[in-house]
N, C-alpha and C positions, 0 to 999 in steps of 0.2 A: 410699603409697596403692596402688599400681601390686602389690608386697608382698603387702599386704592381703586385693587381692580373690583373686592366686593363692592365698594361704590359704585363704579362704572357700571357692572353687572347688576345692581336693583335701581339704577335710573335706567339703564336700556330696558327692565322688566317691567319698571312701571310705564313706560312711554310707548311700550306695545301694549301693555294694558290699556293705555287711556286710549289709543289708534283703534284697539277693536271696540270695544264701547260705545268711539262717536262714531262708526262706521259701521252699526247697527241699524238694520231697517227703523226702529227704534231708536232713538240716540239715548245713552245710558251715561249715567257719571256713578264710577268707581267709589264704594262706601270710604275706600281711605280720603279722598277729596273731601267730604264730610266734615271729617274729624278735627275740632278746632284743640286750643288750649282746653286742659281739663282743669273743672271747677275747683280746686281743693278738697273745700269744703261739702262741696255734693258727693266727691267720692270718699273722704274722710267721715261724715255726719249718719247719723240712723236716717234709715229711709221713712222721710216726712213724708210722700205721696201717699196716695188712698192706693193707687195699684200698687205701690213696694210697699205698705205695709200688708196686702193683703196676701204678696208676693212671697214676702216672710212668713207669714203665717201657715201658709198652703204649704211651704218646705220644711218648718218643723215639723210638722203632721207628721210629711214623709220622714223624716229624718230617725223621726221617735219610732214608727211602724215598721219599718222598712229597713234601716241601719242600725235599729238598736243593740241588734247581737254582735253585729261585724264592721264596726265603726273605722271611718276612713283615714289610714294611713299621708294619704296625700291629696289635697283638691287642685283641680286644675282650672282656673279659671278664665272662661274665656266671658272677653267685651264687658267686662266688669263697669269698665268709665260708663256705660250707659244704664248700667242696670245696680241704682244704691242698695239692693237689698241682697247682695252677692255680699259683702264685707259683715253683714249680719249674719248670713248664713255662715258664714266661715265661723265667724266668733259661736254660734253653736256648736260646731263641727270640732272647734275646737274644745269646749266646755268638756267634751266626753272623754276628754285625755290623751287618745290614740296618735293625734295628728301630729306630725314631722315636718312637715314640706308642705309650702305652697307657691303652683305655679303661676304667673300672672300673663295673659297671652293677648295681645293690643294688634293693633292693627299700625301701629310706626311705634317705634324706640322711645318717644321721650312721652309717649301717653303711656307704654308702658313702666316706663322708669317712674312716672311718676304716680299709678296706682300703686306698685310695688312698695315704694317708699310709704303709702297710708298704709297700707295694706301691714308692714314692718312694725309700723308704730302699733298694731294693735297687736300684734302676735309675738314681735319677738323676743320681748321678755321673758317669756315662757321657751325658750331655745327652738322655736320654729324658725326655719329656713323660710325666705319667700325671695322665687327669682322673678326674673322680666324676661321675656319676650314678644318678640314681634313678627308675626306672621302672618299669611290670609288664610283662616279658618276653614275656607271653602276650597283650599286643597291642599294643606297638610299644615299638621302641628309642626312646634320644632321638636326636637330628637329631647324623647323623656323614659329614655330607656333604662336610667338609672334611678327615676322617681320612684320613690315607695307604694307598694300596692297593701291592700286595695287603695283603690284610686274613687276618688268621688269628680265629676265633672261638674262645674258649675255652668250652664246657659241660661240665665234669667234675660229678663229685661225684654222678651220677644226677641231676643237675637236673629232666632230661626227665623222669625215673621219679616226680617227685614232686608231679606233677598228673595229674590224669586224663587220659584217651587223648583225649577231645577236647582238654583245656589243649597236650595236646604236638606235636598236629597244630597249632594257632593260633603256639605255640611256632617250631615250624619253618617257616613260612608267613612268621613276623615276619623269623626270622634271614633266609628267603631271598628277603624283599622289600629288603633294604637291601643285598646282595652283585652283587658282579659279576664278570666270567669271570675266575680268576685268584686270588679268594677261596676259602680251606676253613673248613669247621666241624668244628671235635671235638667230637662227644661221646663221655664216659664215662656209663658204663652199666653198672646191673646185670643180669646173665644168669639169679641164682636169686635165691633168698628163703628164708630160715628164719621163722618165726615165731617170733621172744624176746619176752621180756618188754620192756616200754616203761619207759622214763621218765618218771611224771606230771608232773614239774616242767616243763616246758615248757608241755606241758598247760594245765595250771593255770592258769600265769602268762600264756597270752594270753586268760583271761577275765577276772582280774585288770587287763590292760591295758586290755581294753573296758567293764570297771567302771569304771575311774580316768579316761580319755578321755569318757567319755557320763554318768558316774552313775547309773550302773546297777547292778545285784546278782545277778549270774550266779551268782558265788560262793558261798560258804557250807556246804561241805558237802553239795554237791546233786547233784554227781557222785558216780561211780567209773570208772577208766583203764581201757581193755580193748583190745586188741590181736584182729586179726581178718585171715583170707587167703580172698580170694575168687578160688579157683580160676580161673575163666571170664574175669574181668580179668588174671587172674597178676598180684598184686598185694597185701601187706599194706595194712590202714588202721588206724589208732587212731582210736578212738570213745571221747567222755566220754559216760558214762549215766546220763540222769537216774534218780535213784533213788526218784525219785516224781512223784507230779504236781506241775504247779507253773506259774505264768505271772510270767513275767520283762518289768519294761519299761523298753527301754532307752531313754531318753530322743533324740531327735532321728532317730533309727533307725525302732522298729518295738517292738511287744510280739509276745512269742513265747512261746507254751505248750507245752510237752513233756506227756505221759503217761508214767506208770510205764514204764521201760526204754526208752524213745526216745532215741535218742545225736545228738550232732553230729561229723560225720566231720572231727575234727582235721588228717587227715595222711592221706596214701597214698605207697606205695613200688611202682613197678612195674619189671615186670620185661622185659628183651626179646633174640630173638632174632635171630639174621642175615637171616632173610626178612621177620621183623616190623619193623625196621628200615629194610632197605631197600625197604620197600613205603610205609611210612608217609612216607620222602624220597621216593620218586617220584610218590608224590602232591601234593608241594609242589615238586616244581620241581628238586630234586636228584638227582642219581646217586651211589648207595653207591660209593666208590673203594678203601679198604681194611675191612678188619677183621680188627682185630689182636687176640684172646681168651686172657684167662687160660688156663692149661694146667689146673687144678682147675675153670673153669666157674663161676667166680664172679663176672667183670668183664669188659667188653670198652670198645675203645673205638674208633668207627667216623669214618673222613674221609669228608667228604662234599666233593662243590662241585657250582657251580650246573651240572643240566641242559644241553648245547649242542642 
């Protein structure tokens, strides 16, 4: 019973989430719609990229500089499915002996169960704990009041970069409501932005998802993918556009009407600097401690810990 009604209660929370988003002056779709099946093998394998390796590299720096006297008892890892060099980092993290526990923090249940389970296979033979959860990042962790401190945060992968400036302020506000003196947070970060071409299949596939969850008919041939940089946020976003008029009703949610060329802003990627960064921590409570930058200007990845 008990089951049940948390059911009922995170589909009414997600179907006021998707109601505010498309009734944005802006119409937005929610990061969890995103989220397809996770690759195995991409969250299990060393990060092949040229940014997750360089991703890696930039946090052993920090890791050796920074954590070498007071190595982390517990890493919490948030958005790991996107970011391969989070499971690398942890296998250092773990190299230095200290570590107990590892949290694993998703955006739905069975991404996280199933980075957990890679995440398992590399640690637990060494008597490391590693749990799952699933939450929205941008306004509270789950209850880790009994994880071991210090605490190490993991945010790679541009995490922060992949909400808007408000979601990343709420973002770090969350991480540094649950930390105490003696905890850091990494993030990875990106420093530029090209504008390439996008991938529609992702796209696609989280209207798809909100057809098959609500019975509804977003789909159909009513879009087209388009890729867009808006200088003044520094910042890419993918927009689906509608290619004509049209009123969509999704059942349980909301009905939503588009006009010719009106988009829902699928995605943003932003971008940030060392002042930008460390303005954005001191206004939640942190102090910038290192910042370790690609030599090309493509990635950085900054320690943070709380404010004294």
């Amino acid at each position: 019973m008990l089951d049940a009604v948390r059911t009922t209660q995170r589909s009414t929370l997600i179907a006021a989430e998707l109601r505010d988003a498309l009734g944005r002056r802006q119409k937005e779709l929610p990061s969890r719609w995103l989220v397809g099946p996770v690759d195995a093998s991409y969250v299990g394998a060393d990060a092949s990229g040229v940014t997750e390796s360089v991703e890696v590299d930039l946090c052993r720096t920090l890791l050796e500089s920074d954590l070498a006297h007071v190595p982390p008892r517990g890493v919490v890892c948030v958005r790991a499915s996107a970011a391969p060099a989070t499971a690398l980092v942890v296998n250092s993290v773990q190299a230095r002996g200290a570590l107990s526990a590892v949290a694993v923090v998703e955006s739905n249940v069975t991404t996280a169960r199933t980075v957990a389970r890679h995440f398992g296979e590399r640690v637990s033979a060494n008597g490391i704990a590693v749990g799952e959860f699933a939450a929205d990042w941008t306004l509270a962790l789950p209850p880790l009041d009994a994880f071991p401190r210090p605490r190490l945060y993991l945010c790679l992968g541009n995490a922060l970069g992949a909400v808007t400036a408000v979601g990343a302020v709420r973002m770090l506000r969350v991480f540094r409501s649950t930390m105490n003196p003696g905890d850091t947070l990494l993030l990875g970060l990106a420093t530029s932005a090209a504008l390439a071409g996008v991938d529609p299949t992702s796209h696609f596939d989280a209207l798809e998802r909100i057809d098959d969850t609500f019975g509804s008919s977003l789909m159909g041939g009513r879009f087209d993918c388009e890729s867009r940089y808006d200088a003044e946020q520094r910042r890419s976003e993918t927009h689906l556009v509608a290619r004509r008029a049209f009123e969509a009703q999704i059942p349980g949610v909301c009905d939503v009407r588009f006009r010719k060329g009106e988009s829902i802003r699928t995605a943003v990627s932003c971008t940030f600097d060392r002042a930008r960064t460390s303005a954005m921590l001191a206004g939640v409570g942190f102090t910038l401690q290192a910042w370790e930058a690609d030599p090309t200007g493509t990635f950085a990845v900054a320690s943070a810990v709380p404010a004294t």
